[in-house]
C-alpha positions as CSV (number, residue, x, y, z in Angstrom):
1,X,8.4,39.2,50.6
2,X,11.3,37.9,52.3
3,X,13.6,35.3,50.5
4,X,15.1,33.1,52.9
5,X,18.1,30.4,52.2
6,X,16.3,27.8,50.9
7,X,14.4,29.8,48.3
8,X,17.7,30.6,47.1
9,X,19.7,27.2,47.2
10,X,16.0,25.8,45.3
11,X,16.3,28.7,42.8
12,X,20.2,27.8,42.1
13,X,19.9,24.0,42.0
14,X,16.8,24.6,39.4
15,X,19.1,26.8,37.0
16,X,22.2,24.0,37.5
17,X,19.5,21.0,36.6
18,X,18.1,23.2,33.6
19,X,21.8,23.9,32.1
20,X,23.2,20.5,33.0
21,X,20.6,18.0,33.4
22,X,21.2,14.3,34.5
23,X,20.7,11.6,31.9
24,X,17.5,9.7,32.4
25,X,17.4,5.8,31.4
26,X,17.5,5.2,28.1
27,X,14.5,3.5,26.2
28,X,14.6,0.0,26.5
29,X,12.6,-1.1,24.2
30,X,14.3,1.0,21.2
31,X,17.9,-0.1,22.1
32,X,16.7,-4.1,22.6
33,X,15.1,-3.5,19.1
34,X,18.4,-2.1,17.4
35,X,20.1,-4.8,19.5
36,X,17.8,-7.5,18.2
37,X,18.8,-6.4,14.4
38,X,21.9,-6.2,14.9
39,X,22.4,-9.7,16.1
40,X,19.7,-11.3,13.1
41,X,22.6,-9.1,11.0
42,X,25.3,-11.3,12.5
43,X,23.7,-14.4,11.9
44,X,22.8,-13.6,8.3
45,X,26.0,-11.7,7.0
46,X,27.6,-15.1,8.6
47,X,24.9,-17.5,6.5
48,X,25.1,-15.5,3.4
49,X,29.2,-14.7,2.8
50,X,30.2,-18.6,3.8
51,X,30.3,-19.8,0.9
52,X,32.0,-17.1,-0.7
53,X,34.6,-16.5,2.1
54,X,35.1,-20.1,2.2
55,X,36.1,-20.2,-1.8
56,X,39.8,-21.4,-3.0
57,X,42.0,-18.3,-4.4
58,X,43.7,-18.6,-7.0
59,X,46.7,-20.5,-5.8
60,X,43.6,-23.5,-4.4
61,X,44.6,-22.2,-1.3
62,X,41.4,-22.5,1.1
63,X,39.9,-19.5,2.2
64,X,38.3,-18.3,5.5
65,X,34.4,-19.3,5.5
66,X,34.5,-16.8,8.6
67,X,36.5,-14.1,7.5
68,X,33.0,-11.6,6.9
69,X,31.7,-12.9,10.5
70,X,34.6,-11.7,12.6
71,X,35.0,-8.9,10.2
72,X,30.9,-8.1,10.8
73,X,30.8,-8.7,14.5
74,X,34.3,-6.2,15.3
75,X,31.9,-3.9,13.6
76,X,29.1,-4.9,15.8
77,X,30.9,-4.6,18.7
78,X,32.3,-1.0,17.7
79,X,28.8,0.3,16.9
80,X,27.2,-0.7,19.7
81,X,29.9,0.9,22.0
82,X,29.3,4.1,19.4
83,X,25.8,4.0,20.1
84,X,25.5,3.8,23.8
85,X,28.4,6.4,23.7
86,X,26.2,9.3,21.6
87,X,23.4,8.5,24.2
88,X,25.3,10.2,26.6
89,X,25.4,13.6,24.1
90,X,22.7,16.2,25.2
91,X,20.6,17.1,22.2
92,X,22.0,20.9,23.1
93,X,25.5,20.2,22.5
94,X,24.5,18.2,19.3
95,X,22.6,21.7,18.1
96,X,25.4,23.6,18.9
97,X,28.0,21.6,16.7
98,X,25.2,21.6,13.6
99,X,27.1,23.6,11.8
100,X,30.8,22.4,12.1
101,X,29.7,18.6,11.5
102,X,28.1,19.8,8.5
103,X,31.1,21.4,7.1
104,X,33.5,18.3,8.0
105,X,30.6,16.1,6.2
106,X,31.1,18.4,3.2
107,X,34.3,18.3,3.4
108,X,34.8,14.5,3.4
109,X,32.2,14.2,0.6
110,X,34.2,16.1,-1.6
111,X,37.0,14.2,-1.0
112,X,35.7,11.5,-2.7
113,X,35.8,13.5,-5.9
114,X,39.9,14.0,-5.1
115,X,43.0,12.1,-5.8
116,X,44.7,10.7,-4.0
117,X,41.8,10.6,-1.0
118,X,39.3,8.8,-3.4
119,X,38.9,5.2,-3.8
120,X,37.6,4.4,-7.2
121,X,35.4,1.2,-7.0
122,X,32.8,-0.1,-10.3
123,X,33.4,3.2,-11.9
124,X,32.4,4.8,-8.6
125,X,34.3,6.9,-6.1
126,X,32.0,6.9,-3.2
127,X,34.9,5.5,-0.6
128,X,38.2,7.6,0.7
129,X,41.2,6.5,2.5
130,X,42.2,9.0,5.1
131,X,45.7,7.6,6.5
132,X,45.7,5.7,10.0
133,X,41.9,4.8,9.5
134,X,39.7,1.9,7.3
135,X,38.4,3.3,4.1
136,X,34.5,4.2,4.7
137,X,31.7,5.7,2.8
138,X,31.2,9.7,3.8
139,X,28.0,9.7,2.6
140,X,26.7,7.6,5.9
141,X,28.4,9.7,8.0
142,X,27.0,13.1,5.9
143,X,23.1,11.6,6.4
144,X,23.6,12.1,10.3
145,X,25.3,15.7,9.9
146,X,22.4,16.7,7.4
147,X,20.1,15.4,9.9
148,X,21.2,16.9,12.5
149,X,21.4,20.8,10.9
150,X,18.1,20.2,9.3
151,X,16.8,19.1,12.9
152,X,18.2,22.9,13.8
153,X,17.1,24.9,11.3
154,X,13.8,23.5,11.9
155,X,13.8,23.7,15.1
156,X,14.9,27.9,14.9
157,X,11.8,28.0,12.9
158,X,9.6,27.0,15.3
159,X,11.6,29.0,18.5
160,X,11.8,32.4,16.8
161,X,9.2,32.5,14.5
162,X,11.3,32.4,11.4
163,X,8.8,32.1,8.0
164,X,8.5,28.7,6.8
165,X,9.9,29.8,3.7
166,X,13.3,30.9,4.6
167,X,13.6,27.2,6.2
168,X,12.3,25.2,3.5
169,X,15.0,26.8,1.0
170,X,18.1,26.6,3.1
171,X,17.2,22.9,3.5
172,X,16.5,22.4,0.1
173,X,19.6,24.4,-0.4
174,X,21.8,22.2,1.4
175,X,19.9,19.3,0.0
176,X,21.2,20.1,-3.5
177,X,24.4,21.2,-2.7
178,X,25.2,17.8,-1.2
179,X,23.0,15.6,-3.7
180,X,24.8,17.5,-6.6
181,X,28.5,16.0,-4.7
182,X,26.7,12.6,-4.6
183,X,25.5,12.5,-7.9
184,X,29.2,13.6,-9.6
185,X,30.7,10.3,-7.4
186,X,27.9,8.5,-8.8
187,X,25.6,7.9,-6.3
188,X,21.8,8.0,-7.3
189,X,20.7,5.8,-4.9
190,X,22.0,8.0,-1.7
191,X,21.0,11.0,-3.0
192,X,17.6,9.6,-3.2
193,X,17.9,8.8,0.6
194,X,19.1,12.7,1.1
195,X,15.8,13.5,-0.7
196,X,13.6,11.0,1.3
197,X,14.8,12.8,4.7
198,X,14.4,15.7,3.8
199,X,10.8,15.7,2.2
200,X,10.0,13.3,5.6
201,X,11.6,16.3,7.7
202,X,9.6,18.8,5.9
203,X,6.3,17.0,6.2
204,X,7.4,16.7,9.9
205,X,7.4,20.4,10.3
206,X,4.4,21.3,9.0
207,X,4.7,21.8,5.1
208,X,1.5,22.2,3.5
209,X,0.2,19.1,1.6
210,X,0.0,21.2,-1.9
211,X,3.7,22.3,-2.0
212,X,5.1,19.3,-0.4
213,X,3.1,17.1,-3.4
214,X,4.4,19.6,-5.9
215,X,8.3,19.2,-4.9
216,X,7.9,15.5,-4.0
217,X,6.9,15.8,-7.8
218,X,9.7,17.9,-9.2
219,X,12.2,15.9,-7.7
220,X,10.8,12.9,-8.4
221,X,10.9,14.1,-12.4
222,X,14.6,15.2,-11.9
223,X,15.4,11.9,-10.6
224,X,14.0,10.5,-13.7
225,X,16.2,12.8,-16.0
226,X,19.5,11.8,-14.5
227,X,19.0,8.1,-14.4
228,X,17.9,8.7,-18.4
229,X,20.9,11.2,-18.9
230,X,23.5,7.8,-17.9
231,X,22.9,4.7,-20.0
232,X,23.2,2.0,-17.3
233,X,20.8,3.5,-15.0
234,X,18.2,4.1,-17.4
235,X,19.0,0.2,-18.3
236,X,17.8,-0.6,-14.5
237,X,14.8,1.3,-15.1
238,X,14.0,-0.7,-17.9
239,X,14.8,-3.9,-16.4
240,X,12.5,-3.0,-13.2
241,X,9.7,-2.0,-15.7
242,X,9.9,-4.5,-18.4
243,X,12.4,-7.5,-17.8
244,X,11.3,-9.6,-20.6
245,X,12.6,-6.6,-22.7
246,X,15.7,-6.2,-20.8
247,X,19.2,-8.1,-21.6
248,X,20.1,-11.1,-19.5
249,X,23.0,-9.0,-17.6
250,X,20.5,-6.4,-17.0
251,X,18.2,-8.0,-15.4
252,X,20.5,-10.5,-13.8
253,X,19.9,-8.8,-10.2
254,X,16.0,-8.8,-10.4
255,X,15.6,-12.4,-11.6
256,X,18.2,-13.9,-9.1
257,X,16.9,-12.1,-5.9
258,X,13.4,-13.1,-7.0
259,X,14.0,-16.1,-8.0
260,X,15.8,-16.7,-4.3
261,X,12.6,-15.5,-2.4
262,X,10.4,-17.7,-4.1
263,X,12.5,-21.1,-3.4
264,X,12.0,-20.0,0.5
265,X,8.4,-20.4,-0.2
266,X,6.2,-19.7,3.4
267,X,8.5,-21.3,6.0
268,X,12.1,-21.0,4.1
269,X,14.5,-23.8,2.9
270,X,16.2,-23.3,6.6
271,X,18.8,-21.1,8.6
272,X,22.3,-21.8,6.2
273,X,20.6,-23.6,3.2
274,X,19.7,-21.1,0.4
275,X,21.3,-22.5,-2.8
276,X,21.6,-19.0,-4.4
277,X,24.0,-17.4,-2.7
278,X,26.7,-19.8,-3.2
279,X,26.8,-18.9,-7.2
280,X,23.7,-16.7,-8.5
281,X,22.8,-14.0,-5.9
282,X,24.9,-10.9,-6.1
283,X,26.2,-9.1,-3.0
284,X,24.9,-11.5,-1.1
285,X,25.4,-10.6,2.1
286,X,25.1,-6.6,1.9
287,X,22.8,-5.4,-1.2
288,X,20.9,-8.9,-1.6
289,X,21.0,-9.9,2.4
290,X,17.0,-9.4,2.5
291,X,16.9,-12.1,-0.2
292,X,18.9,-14.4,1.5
293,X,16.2,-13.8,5.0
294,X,13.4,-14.7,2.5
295,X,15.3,-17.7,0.9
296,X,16.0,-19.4,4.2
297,X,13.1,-18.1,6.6
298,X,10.4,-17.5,4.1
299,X,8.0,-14.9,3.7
300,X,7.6,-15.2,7.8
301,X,10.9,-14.4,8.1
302,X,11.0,-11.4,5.4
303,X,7.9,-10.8,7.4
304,X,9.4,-10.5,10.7
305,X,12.2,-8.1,9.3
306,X,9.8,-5.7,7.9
307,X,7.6,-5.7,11.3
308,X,11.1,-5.0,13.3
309,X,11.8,-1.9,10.7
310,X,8.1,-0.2,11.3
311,X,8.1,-0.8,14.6
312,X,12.0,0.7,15.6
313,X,10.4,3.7,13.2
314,X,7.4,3.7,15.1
315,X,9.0,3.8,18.8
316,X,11.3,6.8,17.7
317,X,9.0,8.9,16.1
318,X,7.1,8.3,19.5
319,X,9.9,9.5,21.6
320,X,10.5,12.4,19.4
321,X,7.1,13.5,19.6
322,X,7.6,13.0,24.0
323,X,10.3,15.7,23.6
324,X,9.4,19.2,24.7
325,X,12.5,20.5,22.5
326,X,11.8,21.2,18.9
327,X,14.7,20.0,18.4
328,X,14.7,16.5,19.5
329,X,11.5,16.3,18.1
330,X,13.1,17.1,14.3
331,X,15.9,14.9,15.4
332,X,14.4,11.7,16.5
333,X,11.9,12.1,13.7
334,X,14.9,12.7,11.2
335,X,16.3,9.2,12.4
336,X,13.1,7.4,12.2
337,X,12.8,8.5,8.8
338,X,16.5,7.5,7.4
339,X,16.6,4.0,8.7
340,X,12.7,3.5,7.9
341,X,13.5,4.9,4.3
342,X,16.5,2.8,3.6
343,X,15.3,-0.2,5.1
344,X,12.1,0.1,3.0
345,X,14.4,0.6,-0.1
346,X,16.5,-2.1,0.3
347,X,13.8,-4.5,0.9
348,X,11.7,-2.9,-2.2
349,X,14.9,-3.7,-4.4
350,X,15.0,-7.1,-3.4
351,X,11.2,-7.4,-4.0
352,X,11.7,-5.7,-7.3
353,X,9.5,-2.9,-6.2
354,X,12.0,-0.2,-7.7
355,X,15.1,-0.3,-10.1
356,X,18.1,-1.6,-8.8
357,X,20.6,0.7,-6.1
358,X,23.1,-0.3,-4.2
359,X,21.7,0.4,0.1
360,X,22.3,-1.4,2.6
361,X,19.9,-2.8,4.9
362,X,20.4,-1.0,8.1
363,X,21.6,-3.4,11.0
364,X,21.5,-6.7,9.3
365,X,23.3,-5.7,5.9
366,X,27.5,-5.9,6.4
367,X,29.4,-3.1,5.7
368,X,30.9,-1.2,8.4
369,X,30.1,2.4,7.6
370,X,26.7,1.6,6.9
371,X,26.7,-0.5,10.5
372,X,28.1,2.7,12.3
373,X,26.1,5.3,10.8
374,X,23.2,3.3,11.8
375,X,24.2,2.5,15.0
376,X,25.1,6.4,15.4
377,X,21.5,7.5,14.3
378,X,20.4,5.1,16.8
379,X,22.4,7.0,19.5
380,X,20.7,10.1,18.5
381,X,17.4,8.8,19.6
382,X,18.5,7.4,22.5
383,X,20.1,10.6,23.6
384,X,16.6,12.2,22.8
385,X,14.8,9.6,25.2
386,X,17.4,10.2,27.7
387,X,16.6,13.5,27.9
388,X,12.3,13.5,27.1
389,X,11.5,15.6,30.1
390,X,12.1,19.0,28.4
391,X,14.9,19.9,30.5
392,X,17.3,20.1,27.7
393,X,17.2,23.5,25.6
């Protein structure tokens, strides 16, 4: 058969789109989603730090009611130019670094645990200060690097045949190597996230309903046993179980955020107006901002939020499942599942749905590691939708 010219320029210009393929448009209706939280997290970090901001020092001097609102909407500004930036990253190149963002996530985690890197904040030392940068939180940074090699180990499973088994246990492995870091900072409530992807992750591969059950159940019974092994967790515990038997400071979170919600009634005491957060509702605008939605808007409001969350999960486990690579697929899934997860806990905290722990609400909640890390996973679905037509390997 003869093979003239243009069989051979088709040929070429197939194998240059197939190793360097175009971005696509991105999906609309995922970014104007994120987009849409992110501005409802202006408006409410703004509404619920006021009157704190706003507060005399010490010397009566009067403070800055905006200070959190320009600090929150820099952070905006830098997450959403993160996020359309990591669009632009091919899933490929993203496999290819699994490993060495893994080991810098390591790395900065167990920083944490080391002077003179570690901040030390409540008894905790989840923050570092690296010089010439903020101090952040490695642990939001580590959920997108855990993510992301999970996503590839997965994903070499299903491209080589590699027993489920081997790829169940180096997740897990990982898993407990870096929940074991979080747990020495303290950080029960993170390393529950960690555990949430990764049991989401394994379901999304395929793990058989018996043994997924059975380690959702193990875990869930170690979890248990280090809250009772420190004093002031197991004191949340009892306070989410029982607060009539709980001390006043004890329940002090429960009762306030509670107590908030149900003074916005239906329809909300209005945008700016909830009483609690000028003196009773703690962390007002990052741990407790999901009370201050329900205090102002009302259960339509707390209503709306939850809707947004399931529905941004929704849309990128539907991209994920679009992509022909395995790995996007684990990817965008992974995503789904981390801001689903933490948005869920947050909002079951506030509802008094599980003992007390100190997430964020992704999007809305201020905090600018949290805002970045979001806005970063975001990318990473993007990037998937960008490139849905299979062409990436």
């Amino acid at each position: 058969m003869t093979v003239t010219t243009h069989d051979v320029e088709a040929r070429a210009a197939r194998r240059t789109s197939e190793v360097a393929p175009r971005p696509g448009p991105m999906d609309r209706v995922y970014f104007l989603g994120t987009w849409a939280m992110m501005v409802t997290g202006i408006v409410f970090v703004f509404s619920a730090s006021f009157p704190v901001a706003g507060k005399p020092n010490e010397l009566m001097m009067p403070g800055n009611p905006y200070y959190f609102l320009l600090q929150h909407t820099k952070y905006v500004l830098i997450s959403l130019g993160a996020m359309l930036l990591v669009s632009l990253i091919r899933p490929s190149l993203l496999r290819r670094a699994a490993y060495p963002l893994a080991g810098v996530a390591l790395v900065l985690l167990v920083l944490t645990l080391v002077e003179p890197w570690s901040i030390e904040l409540n008894g905790a030392r989840r923050w570092i200060n690296v010089p010439g940068l903020p101090a952040f939180q490695p642990a939001e940074l580590a959920k997108l690097a855990f993510i992301i090699l999970v996503a590839s180990v997965l994903a070499r499973k299903d491209e080589v045949g590699e027993t489920d088994g081997i790829a169940q246990i180096t997740v897990l492995l990982v898993m407990c190597i870096l929940g074991a870091i979080l747990l020495k900072q303290p950080d029960l409530g993170m390393t529950m996230i960690f555990v949430a992807i990764t049991l989401s992750m394994l379901f999304f591969a395929g793990m058989k309903p018996l043994p997924l059950v059975g380690l959702t159940t193990g875990l869930l019974a170690a979890g248990i046993a280090f809250a009772h092994a420190e004093p002031y967790r197991w004191k949340r515990i009892i306070a989410f179980i029982n607060p009539e038997a709980a001390t006043s400071d004890d329940r002090y979170h429960i009762v306030n955020m509670l107590i908030a919600q149900a003074r916005g009634g239906v329809t909300g005491t209005g945008l700016g107006m909830s009483p609690d957060k000028w003196r009773w509702l703690p962390a007002a605008h990052t741990d407790s901002i999901f009370s201050v939605v329900g205090g102002e808007l009302g259960l339509l409001g707390a209503v709306v939020i939850l809707a947004g969350v399931l529905l941004l999960a929704r849309r990128a486990l539907a991209i994920g499942r679009s992509a022909r690579s395995p790995f996007a697929y684990y990817l965008a899934s992974g995503v789904a599942a981390m801001l689903a997860l933490q948005s869920l806990a947050h909002i079951a905290v506030n509802t008094a749905c599980m003992p007390c722990t100190g997430l964020t609400l992704p999007f809305i909640s201020g905090g600018g590691t949290s805002l970045i890390s979001a806005s970063i996973a975001a990318g990473l679905v993007l990037a998937v939708s960008r490139f849905e037509n299979g062409t990436d390997p």
